[in-house]
C-alpha positions in Angstrom: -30.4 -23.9 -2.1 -27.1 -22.4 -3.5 -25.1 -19.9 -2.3 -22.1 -18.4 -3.5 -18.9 -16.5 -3.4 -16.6 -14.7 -5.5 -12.7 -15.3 -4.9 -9.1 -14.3 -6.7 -8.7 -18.7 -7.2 -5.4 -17.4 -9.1 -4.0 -16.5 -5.0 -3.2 -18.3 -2.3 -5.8 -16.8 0.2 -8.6 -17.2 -3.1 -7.0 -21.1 -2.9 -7.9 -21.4 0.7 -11.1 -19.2 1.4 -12.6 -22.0 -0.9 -11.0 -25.0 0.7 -12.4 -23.9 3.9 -16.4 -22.7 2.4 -16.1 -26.1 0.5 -15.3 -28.0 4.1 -17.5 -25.7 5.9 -20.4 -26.5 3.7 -19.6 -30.1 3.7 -20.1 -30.2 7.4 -23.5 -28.0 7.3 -24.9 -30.6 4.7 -23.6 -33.5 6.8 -25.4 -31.7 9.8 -28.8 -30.4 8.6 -31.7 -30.7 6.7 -31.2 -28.6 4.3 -28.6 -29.0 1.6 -26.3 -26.2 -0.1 -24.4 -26.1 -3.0 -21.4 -23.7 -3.0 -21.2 -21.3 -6.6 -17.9 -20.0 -6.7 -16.8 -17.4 -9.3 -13.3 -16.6 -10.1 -12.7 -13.0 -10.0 -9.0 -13.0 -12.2 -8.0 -10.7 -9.2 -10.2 -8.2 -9.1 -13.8 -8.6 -7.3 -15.6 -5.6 -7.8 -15.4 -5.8 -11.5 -16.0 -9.6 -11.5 -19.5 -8.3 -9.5 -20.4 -5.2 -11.7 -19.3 -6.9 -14.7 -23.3 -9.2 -14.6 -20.6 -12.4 -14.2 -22.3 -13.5 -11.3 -25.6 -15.1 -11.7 -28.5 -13.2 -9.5 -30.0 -16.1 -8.6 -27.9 -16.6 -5.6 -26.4 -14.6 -2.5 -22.8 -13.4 -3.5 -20.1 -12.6 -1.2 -16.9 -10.3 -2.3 -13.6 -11.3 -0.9 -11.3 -8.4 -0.5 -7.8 -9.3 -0.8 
């Protein structure tokens, strides 16, 4: 199962939001049954129109950093 996130990777919080999801999900996997794989999207600094734009693929959960 995927899930995924859009993040500003051209910031420093973007930078580490998916150094910790990408440790996070390393541990879940380690830990259960089920495995994930983590879909990031860059947003170029600015989320909702990275969302609106049809950028990010429908075929899994996305979450919206706001910087």
């Amino acid at each position: 199962m995927s899930i995924g996130a859009v993040l500003d990777l051209s910031s420093q919080m973007g930078k580490h939001q998916k150094i910790a999801m990408q440790i996070a999900l390393q541990e879940f996997n380690r830990l259960s049954c089920s495995k994930l794989d983590l879909k990031i999207k860059n947003s170029h600094r600015n989320s909702a129109n990275a969302v609106a734009s049809g950028n990010v693929s429908v075929h899994f959960p996305t979450f919206v950093s706001r910087d």
